[in-house]
N, C-alpha and C positions, 0 to 999 in steps of 0.2 A: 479486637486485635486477632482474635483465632479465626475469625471470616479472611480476615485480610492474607494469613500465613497460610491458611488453607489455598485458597487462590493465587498464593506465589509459587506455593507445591505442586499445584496442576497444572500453571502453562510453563517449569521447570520441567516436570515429567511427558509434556503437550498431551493430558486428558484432557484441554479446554480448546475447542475451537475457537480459534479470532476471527473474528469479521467485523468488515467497518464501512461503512455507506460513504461514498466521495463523490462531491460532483465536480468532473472532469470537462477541459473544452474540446470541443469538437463533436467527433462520430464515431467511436474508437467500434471494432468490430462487437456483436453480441454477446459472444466470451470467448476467454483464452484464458494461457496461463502467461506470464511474461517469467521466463530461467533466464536472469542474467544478475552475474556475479556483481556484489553491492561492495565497495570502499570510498577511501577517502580519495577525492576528487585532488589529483594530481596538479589543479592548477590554481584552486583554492579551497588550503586546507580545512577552512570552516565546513566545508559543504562535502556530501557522499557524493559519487556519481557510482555509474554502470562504468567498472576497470575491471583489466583482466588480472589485477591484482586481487581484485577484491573478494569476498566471502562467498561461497553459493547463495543464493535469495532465488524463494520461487512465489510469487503472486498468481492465485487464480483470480480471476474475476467475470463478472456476468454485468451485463446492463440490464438494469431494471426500468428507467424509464429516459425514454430523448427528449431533448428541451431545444431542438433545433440547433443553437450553436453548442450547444452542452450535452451530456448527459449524469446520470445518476449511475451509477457503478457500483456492486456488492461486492467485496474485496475477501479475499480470504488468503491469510498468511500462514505459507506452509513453514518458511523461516520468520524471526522477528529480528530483522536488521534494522540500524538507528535509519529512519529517513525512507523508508524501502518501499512505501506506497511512494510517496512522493517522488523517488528516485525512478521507480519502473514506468509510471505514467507519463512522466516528462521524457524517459527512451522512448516511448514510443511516439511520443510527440501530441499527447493526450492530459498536458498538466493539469493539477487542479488548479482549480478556480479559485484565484484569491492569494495563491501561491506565490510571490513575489521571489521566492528562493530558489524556487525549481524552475522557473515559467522558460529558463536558457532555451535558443534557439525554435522556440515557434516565433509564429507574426506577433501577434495580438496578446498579453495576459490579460484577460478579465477580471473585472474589480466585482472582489464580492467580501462582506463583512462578515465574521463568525468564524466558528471550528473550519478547517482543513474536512478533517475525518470526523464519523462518528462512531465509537468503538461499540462492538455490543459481542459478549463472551456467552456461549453455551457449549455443556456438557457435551463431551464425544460419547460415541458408543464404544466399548473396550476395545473392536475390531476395528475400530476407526482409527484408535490412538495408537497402533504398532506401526502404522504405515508410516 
């Protein structure tokens, strides 16, 4: 239990970097950041979208490897909003894969079994954790 309270203290205070590996459709660019404010989707309340209502959210990301219609995506959450990879990569039009909730407004969702994301937490450096 003191691992687990310790680890809720540090991405409360964000000394823990988040990152999370997603494989997304298409060819999204090699990186960016995507700043667009995260709420509840005005048209059904179950799901977030990109509103101008909503919270600031800023998602960096890089691709690490293209799978032709896919790619592989290193995510890095500079806020932690409900939904907010999934919400930013379907703005851009880059859903993930497998994503039935988010896949709105591209052609095609691709069928794939398993996680969305895969989370993985490491330590900031102290000068990393002001910004």
């Amino acid at each position: 239990m003191v691992a687990q309270s310790r680890l809720v203290e540090q991405l409360a205070s964000r000394t823990v970097r988040r990152t999370y590996l997603a494989l997304v459709q298409g060819d999204p660019p090699a990186s960016g950041v995507i700043d667009a404010p995260v709420g509840r989707d005005p048209r059904a309340r179950t799901r977030m979208a990109v509103t101008h209502r909503g919270k600031e959210s800023r998602t960096s990301y890089r691709v690490i490897e293209r799978f032709g219609a896919a790619a592989l995506v290193e995510c890095r959450l500079d806020t932690g909003r409900t939904h907010q990879i999934r919400v930013h990569f379907q703005h851009i039009r880059h859903p993930l894969i497998g994503d039935t909730v988010y896949r709105r407004g591209t052609r095609h969702g691709m069928a794939f079994r398993g996680r969305r994301c895969m989370p993985r937490a490491e330590p900031c450096s102290p000068s990393s954790a002001r910004r």
